[in-house]
Phi, psi and omega in degrees: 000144197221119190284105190270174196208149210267126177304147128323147195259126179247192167303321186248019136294071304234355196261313178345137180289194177275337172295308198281334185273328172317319190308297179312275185347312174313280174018282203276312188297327182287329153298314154287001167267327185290004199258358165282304173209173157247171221249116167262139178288111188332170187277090233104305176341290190293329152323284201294337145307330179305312197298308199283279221298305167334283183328278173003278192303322191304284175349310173252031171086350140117009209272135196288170168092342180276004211292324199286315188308311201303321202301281165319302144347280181304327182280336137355299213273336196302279182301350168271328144328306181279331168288335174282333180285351180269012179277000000 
């Protein structure tokens, strides 16, 4: 007997809300800008992505392979922090 089961709805599901397909989009822009040049980071930053991608890997179960996603995800999570806090 075979269980189908509902996919998670993600960035690149077309079903996905609109924060997540904004989310992909960063994403996606922000990889393509390091794959031009890199990027230095403000002073801190990079603690704090780390830190926030950590939260991440616990949160979703300590589970391997996900390290780039949790990594984005968190510089995601980072910079709309700082964009809500200068508002």
């Amino acid at each position: 007997m075979m269980v189908k089961t509902k996919a998670p709805k993600g960035p690149m599901d077309p079903k996905g809300t609109a924060k997540q397909r904004d989310a992909s989009q960063t994403r996606a822009t922000l990889a393509g800008a390091v794959m031009q040049e890199a990027i230095e980071l403000p002073d801190g930053m990079w603690e704090r992505i780390a830190k926030k991608a950590y939260e991440l890997w616990e949160q979703r179960g300590c589970r391997e392979g996900l390290e780039l996603q949790d990594w984005f995800d968190a510089e995601g999570i980072v910079m709309e922090e700082i964009h809500e806090a200068r508002e």
